[in-house]
N, CA, C and O atoms as a Maestro MAE file, in Angstrom:
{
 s_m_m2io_version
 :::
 2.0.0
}

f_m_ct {
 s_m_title
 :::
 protein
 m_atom[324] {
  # First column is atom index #
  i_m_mmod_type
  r_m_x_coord
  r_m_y_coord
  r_m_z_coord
  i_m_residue_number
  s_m_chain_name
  s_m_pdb_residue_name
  s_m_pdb_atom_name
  i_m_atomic_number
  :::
  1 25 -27.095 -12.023 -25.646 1 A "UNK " " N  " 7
  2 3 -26.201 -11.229 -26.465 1 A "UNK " " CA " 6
  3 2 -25.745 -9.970 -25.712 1 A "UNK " " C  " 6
  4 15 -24.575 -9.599 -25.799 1 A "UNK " " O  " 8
  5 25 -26.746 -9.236 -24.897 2 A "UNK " " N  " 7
  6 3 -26.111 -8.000 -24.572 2 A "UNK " " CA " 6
  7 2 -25.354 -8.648 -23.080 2 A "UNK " " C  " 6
  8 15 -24.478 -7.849 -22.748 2 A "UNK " " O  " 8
  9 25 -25.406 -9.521 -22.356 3 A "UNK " " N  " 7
  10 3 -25.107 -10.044 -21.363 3 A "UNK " " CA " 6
  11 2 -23.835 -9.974 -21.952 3 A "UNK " " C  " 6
  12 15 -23.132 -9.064 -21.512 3 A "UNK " " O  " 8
  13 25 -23.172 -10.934 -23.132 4 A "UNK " " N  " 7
  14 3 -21.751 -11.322 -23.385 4 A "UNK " " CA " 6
  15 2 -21.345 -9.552 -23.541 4 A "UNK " " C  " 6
  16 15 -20.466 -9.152 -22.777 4 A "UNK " " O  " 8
  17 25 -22.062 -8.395 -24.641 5 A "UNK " " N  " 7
  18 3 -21.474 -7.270 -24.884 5 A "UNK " " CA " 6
  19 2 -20.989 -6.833 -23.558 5 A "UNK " " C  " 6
  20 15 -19.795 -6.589 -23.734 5 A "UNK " " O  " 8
  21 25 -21.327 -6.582 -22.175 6 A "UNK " " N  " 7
  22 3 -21.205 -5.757 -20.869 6 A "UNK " " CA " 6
  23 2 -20.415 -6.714 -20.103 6 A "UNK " " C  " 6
  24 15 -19.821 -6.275 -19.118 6 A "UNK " " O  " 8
  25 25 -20.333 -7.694 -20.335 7 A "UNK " " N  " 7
  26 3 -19.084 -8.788 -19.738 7 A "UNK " " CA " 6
  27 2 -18.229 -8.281 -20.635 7 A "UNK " " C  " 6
  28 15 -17.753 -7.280 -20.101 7 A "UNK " " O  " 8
  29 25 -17.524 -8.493 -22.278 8 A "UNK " " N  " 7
  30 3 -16.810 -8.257 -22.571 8 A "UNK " " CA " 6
  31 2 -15.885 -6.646 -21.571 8 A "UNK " " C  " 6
  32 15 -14.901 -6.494 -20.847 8 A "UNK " " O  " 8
  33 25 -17.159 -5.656 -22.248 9 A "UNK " " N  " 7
  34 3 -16.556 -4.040 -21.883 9 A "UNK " " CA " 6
  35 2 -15.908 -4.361 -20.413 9 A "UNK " " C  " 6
  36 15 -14.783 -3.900 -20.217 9 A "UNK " " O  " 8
  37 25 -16.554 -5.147 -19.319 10 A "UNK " " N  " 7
  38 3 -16.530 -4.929 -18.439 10 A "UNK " " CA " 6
  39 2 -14.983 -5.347 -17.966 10 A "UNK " " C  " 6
  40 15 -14.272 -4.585 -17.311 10 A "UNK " " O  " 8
  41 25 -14.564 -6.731 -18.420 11 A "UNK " " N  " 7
  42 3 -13.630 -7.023 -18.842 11 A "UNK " " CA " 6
  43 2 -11.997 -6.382 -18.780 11 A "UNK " " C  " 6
  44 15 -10.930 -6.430 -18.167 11 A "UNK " " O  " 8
  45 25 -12.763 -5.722 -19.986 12 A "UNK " " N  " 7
  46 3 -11.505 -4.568 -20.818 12 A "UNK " " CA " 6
  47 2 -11.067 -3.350 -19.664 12 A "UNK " " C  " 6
  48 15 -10.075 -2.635 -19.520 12 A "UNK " " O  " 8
  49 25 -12.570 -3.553 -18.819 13 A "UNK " " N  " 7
  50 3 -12.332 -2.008 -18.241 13 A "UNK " " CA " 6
  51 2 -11.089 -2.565 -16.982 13 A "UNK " " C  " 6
  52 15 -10.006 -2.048 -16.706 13 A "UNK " " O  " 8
  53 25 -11.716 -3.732 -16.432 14 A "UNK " " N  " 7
  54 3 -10.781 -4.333 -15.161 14 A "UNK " " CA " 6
  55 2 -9.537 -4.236 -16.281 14 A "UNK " " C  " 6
  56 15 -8.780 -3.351 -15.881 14 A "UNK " " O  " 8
  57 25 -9.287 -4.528 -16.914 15 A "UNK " " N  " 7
  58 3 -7.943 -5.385 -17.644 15 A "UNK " " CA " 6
  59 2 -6.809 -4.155 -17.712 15 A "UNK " " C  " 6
  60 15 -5.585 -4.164 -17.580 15 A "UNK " " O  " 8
  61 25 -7.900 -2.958 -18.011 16 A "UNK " " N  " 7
  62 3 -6.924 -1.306 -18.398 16 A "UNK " " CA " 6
  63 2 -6.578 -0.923 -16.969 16 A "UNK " " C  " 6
  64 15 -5.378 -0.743 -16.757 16 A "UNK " " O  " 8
  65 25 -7.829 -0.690 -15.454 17 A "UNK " " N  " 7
  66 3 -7.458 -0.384 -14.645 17 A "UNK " " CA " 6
  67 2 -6.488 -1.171 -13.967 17 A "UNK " " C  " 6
  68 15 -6.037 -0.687 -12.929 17 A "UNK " " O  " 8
  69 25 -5.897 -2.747 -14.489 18 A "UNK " " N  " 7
  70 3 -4.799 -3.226 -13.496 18 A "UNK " " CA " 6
  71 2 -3.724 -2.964 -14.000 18 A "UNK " " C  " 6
  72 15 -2.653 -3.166 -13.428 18 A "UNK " " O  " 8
  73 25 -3.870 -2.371 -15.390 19 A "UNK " " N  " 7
  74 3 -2.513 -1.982 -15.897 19 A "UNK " " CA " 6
  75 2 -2.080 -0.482 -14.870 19 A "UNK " " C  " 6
  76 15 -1.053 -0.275 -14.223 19 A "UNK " " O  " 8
  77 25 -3.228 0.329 -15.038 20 A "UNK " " N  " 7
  78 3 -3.066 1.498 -14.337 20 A "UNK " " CA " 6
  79 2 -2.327 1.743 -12.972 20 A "UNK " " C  " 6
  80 15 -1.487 2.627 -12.802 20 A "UNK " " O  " 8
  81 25 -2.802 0.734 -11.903 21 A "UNK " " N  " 7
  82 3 -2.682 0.048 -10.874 21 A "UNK " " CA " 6
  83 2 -1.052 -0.361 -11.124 21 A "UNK " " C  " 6
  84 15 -0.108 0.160 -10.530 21 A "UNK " " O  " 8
  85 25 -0.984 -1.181 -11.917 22 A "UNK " " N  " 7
  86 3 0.496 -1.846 -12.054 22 A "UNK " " CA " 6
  87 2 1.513 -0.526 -12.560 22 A "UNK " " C  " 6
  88 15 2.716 -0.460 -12.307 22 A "UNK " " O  " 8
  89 25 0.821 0.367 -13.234 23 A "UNK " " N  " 7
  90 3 2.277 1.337 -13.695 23 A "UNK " " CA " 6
  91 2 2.550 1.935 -12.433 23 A "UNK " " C  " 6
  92 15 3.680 1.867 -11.949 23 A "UNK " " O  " 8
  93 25 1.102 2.831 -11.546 24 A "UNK " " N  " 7
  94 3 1.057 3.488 -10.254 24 A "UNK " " CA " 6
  95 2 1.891 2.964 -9.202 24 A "UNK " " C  " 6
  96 15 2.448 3.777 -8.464 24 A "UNK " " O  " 8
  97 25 2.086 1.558 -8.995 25 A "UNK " " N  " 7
  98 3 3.104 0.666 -8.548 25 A "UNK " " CA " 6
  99 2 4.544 0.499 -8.814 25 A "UNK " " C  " 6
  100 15 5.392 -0.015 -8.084 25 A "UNK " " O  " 8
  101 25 4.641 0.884 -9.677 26 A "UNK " " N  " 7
  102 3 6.391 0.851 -10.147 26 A "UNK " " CA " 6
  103 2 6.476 2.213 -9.539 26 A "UNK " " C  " 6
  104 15 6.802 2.153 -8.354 26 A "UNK " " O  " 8
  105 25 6.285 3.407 -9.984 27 A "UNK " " N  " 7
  106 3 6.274 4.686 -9.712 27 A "UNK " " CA " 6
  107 2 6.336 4.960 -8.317 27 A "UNK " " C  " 6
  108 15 7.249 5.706 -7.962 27 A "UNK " " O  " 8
  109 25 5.353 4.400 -7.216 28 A "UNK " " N  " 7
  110 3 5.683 3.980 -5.859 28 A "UNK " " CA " 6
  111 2 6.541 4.059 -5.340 28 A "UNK " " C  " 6
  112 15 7.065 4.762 -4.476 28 A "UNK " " O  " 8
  113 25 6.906 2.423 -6.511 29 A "UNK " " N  " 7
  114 3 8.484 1.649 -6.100 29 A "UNK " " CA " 6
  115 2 9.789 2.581 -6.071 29 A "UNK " " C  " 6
  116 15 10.746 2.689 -5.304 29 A "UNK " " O  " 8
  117 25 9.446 3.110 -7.084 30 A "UNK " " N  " 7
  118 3 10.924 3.947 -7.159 30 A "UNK " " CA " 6
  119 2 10.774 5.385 -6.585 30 A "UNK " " C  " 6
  120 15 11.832 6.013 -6.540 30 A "UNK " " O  " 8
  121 25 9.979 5.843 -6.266 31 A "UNK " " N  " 7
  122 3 9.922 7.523 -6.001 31 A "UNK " " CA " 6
  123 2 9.270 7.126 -4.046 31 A "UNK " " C  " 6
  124 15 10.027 7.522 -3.160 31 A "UNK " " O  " 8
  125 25 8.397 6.642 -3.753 32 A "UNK " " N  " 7
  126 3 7.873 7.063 -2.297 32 A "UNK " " CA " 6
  127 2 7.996 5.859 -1.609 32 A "UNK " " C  " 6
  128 15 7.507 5.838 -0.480 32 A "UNK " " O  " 8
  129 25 8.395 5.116 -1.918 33 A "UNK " " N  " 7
  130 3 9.044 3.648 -1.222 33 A "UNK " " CA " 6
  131 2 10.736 3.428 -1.301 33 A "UNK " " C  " 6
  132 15 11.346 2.370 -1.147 33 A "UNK " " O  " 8
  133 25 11.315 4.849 -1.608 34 A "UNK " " N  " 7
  134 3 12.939 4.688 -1.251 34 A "UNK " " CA " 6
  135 2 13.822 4.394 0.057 34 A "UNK " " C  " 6
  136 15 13.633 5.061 1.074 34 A "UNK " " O  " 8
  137 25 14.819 3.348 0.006 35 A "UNK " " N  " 7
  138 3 15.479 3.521 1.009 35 A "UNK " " CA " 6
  139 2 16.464 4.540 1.762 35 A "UNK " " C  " 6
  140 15 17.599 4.856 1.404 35 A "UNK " " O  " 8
  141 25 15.761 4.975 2.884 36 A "UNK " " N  " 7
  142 3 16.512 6.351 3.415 36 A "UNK " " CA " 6
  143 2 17.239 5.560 4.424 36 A "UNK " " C  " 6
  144 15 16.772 4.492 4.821 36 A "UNK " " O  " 8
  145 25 18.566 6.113 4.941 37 A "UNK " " N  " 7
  146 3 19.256 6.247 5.877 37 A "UNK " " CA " 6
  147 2 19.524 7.144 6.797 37 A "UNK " " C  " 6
  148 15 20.215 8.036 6.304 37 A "UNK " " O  " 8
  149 25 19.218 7.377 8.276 38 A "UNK " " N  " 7
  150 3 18.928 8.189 9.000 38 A "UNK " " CA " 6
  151 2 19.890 8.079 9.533 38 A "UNK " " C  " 6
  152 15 20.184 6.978 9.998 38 A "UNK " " O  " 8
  153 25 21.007 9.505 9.711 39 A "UNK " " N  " 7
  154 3 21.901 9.899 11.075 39 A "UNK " " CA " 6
  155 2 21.317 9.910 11.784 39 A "UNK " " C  " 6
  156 15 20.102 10.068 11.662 39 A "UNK " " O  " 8
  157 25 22.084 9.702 13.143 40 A "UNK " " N  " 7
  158 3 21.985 10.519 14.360 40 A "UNK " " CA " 6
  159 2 21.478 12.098 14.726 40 A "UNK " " C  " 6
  160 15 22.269 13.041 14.707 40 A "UNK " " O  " 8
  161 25 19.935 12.252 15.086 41 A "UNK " " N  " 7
  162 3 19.747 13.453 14.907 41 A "UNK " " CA " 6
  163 2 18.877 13.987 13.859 41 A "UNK " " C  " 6
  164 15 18.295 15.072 13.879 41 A "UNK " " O  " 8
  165 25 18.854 12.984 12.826 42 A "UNK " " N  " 7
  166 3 17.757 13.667 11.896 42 A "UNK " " CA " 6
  167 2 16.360 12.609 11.853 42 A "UNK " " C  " 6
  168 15 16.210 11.771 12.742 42 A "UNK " " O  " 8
  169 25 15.586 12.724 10.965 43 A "UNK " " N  " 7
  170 3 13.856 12.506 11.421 43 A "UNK " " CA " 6
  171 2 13.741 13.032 9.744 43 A "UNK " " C  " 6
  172 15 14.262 13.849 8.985 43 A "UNK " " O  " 8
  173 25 12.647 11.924 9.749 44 A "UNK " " N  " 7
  174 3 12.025 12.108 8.520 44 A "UNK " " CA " 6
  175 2 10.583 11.810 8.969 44 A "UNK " " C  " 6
  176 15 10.428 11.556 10.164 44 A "UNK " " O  " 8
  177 25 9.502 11.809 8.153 45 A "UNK " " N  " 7
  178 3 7.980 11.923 7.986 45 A "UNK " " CA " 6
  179 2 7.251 12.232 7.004 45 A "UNK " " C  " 6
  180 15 7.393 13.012 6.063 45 A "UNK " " O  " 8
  181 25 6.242 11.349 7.407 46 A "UNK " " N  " 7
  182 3 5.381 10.721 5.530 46 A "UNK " " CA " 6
  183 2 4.033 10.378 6.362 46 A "UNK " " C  " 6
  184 15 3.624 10.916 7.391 46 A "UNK " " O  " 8
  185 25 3.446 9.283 5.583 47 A "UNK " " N  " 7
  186 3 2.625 9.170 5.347 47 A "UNK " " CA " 6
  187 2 3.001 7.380 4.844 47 A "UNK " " C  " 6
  188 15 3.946 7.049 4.127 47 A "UNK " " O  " 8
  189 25 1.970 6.445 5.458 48 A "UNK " " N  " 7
  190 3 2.131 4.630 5.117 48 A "UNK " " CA " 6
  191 2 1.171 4.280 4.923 48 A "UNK " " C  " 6
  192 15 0.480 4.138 5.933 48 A "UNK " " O  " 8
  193 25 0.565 3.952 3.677 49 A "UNK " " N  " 7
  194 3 -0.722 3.495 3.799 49 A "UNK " " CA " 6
  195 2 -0.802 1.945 3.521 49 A "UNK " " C  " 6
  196 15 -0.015 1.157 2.994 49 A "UNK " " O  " 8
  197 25 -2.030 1.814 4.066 50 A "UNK " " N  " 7
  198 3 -1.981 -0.360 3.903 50 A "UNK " " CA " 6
  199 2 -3.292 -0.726 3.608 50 A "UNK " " C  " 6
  200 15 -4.152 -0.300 4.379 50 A "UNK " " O  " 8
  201 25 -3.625 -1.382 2.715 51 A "UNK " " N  " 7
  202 3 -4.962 -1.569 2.107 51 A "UNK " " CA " 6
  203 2 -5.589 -2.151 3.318 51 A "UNK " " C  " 6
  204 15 -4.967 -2.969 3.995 51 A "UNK " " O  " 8
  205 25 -7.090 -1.676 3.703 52 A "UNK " " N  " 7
  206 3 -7.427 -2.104 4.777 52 A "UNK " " CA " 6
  207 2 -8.108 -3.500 4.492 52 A "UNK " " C  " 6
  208 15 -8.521 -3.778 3.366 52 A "UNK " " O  " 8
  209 25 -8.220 -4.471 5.692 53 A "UNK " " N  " 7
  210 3 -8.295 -5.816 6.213 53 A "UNK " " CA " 6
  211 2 -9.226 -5.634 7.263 53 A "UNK " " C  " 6
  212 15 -8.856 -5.257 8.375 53 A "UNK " " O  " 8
  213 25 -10.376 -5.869 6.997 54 A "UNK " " N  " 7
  214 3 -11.139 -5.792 7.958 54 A "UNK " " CA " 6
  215 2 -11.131 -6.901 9.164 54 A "UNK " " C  " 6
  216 15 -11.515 -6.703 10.316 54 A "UNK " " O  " 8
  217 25 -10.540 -8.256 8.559 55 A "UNK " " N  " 7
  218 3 -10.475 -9.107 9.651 55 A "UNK " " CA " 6
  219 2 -9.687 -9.044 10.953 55 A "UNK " " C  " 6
  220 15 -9.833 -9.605 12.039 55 A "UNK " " O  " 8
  221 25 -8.438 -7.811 10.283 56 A "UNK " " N  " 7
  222 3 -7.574 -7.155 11.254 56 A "UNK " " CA " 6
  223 2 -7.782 -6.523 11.806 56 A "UNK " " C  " 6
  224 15 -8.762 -5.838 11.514 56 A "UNK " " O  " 8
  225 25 -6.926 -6.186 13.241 57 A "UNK " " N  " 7
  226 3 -7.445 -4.980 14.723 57 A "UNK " " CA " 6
  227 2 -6.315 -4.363 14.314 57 A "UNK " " C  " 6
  228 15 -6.701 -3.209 14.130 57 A "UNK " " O  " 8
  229 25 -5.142 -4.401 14.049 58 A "UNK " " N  " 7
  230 3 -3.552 -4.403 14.370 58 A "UNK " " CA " 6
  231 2 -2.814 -4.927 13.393 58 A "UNK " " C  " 6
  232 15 -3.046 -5.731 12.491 58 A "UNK " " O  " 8
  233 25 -1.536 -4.098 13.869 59 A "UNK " " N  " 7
  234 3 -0.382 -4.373 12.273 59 A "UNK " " CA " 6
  235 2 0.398 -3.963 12.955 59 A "UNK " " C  " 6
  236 15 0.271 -2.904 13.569 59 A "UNK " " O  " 8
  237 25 1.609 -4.874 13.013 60 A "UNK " " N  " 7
  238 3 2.847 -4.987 13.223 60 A "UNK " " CA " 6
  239 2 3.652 -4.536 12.319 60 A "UNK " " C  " 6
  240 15 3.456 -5.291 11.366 60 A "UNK " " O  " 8
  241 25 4.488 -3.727 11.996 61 A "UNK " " N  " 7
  242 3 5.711 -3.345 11.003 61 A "UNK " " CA " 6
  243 2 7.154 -3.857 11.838 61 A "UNK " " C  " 6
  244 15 7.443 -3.213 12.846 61 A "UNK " " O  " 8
  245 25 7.746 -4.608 11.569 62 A "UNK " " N  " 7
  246 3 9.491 -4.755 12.008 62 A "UNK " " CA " 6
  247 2 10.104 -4.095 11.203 62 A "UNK " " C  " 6
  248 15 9.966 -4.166 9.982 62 A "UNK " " O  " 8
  249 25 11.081 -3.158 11.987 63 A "UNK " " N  " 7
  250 3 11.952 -2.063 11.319 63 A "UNK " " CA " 6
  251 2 13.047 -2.240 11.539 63 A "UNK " " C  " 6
  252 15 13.423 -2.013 12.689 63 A "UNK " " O  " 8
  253 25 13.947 -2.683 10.614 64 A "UNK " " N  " 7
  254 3 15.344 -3.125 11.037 64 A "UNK " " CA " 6
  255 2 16.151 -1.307 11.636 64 A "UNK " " C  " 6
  256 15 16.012 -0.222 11.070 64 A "UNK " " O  " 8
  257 25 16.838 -1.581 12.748 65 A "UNK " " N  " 7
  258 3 17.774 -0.627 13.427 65 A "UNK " " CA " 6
  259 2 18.624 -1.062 13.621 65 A "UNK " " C  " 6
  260 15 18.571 -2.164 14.166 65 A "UNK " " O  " 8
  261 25 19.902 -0.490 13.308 66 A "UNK " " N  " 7
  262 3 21.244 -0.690 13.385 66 A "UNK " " CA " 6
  263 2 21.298 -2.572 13.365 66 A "UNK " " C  " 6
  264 15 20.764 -3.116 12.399 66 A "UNK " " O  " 8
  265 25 21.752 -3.189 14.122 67 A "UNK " " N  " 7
  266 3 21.847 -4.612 14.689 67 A "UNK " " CA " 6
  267 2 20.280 -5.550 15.075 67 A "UNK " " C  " 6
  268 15 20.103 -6.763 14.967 67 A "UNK " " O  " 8
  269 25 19.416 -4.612 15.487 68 A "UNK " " N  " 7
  270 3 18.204 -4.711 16.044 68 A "UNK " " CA " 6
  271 2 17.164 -4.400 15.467 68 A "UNK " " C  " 6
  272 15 17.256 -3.622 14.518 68 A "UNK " " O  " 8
  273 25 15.460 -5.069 15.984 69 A "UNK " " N  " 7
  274 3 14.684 -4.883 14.955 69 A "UNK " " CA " 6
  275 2 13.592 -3.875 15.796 69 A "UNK " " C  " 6
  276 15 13.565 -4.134 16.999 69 A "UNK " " O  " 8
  277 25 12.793 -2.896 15.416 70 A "UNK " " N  " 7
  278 3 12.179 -2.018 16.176 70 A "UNK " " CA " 6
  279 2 10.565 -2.367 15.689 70 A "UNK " " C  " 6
  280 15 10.163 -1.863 14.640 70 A "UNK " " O  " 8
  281 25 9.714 -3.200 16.448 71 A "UNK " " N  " 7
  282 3 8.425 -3.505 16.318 71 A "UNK " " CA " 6
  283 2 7.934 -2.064 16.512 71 A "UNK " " C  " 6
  284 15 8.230 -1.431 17.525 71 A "UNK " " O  " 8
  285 25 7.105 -1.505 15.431 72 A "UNK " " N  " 7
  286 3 5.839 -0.340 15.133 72 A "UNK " " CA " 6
  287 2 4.365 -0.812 15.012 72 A "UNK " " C  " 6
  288 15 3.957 -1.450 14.041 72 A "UNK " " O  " 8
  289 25 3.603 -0.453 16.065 73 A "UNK " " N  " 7
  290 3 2.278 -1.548 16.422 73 A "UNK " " CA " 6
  291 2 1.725 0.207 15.605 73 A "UNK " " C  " 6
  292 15 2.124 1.361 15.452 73 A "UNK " " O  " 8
  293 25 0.582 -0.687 15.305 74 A "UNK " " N  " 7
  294 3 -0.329 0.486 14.866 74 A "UNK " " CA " 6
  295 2 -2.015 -0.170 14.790 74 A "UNK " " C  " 6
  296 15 -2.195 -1.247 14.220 74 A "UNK " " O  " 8
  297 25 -2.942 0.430 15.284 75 A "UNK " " N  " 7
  298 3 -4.491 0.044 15.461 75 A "UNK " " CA " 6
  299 2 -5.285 0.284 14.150 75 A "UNK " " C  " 6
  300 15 -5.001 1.236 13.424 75 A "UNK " " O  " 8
  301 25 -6.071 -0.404 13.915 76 A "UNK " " N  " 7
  302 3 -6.881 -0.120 12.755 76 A "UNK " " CA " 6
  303 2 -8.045 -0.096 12.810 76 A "UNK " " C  " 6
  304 15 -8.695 -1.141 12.800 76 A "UNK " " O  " 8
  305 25 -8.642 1.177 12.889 77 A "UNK " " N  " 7
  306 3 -10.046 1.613 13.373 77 A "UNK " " CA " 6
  307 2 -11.133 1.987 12.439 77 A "UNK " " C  " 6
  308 15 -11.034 2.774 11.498 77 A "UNK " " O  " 8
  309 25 -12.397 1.192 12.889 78 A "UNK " " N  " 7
  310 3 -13.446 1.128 11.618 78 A "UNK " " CA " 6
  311 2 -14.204 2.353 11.897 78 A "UNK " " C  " 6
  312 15 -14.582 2.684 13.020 78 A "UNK " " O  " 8
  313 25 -14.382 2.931 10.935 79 A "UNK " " N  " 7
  314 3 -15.424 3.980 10.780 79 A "UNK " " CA " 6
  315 2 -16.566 3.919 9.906 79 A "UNK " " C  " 6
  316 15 -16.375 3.910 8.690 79 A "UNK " " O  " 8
  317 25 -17.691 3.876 10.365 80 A "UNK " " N  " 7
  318 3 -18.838 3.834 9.447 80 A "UNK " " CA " 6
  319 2 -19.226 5.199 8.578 80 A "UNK " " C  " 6
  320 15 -19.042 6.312 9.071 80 A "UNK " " O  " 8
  321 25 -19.560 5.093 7.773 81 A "UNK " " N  " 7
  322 3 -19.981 6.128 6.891 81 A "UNK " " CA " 6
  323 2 -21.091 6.228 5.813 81 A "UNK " " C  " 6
  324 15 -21.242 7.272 5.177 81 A "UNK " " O  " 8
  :::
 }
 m_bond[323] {
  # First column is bond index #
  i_m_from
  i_m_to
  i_m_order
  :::
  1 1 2 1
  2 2 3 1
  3 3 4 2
  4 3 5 1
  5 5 6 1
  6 6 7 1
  7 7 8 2
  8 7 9 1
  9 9 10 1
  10 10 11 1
  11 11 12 2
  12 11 13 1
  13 13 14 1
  14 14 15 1
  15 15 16 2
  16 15 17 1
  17 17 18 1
  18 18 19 1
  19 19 20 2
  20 19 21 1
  21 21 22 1
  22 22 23 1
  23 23 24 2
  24 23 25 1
  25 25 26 1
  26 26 27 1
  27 27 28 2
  28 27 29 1
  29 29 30 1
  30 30 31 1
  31 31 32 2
  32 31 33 1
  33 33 34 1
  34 34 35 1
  35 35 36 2
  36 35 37 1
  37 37 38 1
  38 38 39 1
  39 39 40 2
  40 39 41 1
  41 41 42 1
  42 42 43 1
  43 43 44 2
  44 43 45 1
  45 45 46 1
  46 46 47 1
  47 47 48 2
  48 47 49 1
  49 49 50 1
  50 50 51 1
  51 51 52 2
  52 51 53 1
  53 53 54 1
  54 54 55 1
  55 55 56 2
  56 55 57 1
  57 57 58 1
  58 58 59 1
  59 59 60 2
  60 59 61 1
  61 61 62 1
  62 62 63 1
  63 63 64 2
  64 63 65 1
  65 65 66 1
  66 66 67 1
  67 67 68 2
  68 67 69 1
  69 69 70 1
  70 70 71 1
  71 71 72 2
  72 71 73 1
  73 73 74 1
  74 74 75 1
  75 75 76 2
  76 75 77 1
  77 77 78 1
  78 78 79 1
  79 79 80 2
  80 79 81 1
  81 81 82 1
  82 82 83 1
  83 83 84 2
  84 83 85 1
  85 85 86 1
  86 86 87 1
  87 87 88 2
  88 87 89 1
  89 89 90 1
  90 90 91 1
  91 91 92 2
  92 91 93 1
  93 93 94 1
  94 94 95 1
  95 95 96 2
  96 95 97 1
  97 97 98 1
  98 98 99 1
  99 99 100 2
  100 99 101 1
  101 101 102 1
  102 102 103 1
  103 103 104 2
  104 103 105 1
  105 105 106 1
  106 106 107 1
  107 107 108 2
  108 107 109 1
  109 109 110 1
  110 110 111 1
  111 111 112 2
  112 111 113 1
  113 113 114 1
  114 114 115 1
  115 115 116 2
  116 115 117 1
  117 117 118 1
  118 118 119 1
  119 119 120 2
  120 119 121 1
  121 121 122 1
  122 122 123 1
  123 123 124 2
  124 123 125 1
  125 125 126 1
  126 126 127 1
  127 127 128 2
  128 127 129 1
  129 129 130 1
  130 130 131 1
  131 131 132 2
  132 131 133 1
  133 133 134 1
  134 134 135 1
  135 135 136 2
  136 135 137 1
  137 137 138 1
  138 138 139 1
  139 139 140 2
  140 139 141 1
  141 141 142 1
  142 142 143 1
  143 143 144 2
  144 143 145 1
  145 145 146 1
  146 146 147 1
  147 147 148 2
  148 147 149 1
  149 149 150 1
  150 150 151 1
  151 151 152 2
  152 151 153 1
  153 153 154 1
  154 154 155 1
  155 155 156 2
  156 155 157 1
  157 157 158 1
  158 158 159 1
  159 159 160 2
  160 159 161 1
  161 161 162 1
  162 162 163 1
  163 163 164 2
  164 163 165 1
  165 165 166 1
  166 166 167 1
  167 167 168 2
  168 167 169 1
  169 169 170 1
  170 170 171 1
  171 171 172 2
  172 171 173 1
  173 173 174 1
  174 174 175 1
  175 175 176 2
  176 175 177 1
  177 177 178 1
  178 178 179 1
  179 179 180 2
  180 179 181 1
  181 181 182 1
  182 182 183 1
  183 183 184 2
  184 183 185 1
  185 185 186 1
  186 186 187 1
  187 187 188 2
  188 187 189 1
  189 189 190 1
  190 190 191 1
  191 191 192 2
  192 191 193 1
  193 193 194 1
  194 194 195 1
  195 195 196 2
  196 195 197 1
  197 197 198 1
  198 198 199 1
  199 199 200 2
  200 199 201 1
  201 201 202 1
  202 202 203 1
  203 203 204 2
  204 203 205 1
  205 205 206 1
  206 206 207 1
  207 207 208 2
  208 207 209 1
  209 209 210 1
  210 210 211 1
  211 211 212 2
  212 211 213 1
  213 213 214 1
  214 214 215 1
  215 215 216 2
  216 215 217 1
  217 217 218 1
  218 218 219 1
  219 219 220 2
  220 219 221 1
  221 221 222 1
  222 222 223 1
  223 223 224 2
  224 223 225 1
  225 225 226 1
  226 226 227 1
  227 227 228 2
  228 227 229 1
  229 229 230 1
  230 230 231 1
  231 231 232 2
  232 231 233 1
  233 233 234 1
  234 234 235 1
  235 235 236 2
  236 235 237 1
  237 237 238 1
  238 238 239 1
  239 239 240 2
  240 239 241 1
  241 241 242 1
  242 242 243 1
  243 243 244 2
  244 243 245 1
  245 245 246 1
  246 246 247 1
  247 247 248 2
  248 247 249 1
  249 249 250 1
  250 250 251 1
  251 251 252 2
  252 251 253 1
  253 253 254 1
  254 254 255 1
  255 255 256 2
  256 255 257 1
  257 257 258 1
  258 258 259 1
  259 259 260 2
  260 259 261 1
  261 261 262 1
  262 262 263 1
  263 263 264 2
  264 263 265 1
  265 265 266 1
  266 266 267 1
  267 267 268 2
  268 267 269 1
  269 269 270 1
  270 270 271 1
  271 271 272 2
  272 271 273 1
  273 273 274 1
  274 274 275 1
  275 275 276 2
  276 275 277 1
  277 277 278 1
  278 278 279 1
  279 279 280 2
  280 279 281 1
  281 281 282 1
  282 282 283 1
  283 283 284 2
  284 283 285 1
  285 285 286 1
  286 286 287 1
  287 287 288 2
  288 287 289 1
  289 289 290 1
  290 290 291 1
  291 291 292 2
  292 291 293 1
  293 293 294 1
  294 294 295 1
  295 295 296 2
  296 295 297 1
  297 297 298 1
  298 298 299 1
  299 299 300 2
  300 299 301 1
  301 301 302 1
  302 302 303 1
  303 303 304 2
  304 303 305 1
  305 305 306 1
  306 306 307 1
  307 307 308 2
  308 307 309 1
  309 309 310 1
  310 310 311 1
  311 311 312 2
  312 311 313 1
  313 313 314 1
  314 314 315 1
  315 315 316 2
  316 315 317 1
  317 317 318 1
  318 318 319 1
  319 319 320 2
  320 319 321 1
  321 321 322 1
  322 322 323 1
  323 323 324 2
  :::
 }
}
């Protein structure tokens, strides 16, 4: 009986935090995942985060430029803690 009660709660609790997760995601979408267009001359800077993959060393991003695509290698380094 108390097994099913703490499965249920437990449940409810995943079920609320993927909603949370899912609103935090739209909000993302539209505010810090916008498409910018860069002149000649100007520069922007942020911050990219990527849920880490431990099976991974490396991550490739293709960045479309003008006609052409601009490969962004980036390392992914384990830190113990």
């Amino acid at each position: 009986m108390t097994y099913n009660v703490i499965s249920a709660a437990t449940k409810i609790e995943h079920a609320v935090a993927a909603e949370v997760l899912q609103q935090r995601a739209a909000q993302l979408q539209n505010f810090a995942l916008r498409k910018v267009t860069l002149e000649p001359g100007q520069q922007v800077r942020g911050y990219l985060y990527f849920p880490r993959y431990d099976a991974a060393d490396a991550l490739v991003v293709k960045a479309p430029v003008g006609s052409s695509v601009l490969p962004l290698e980036f390392a992914q380094t384990r830190v113990r803690r």
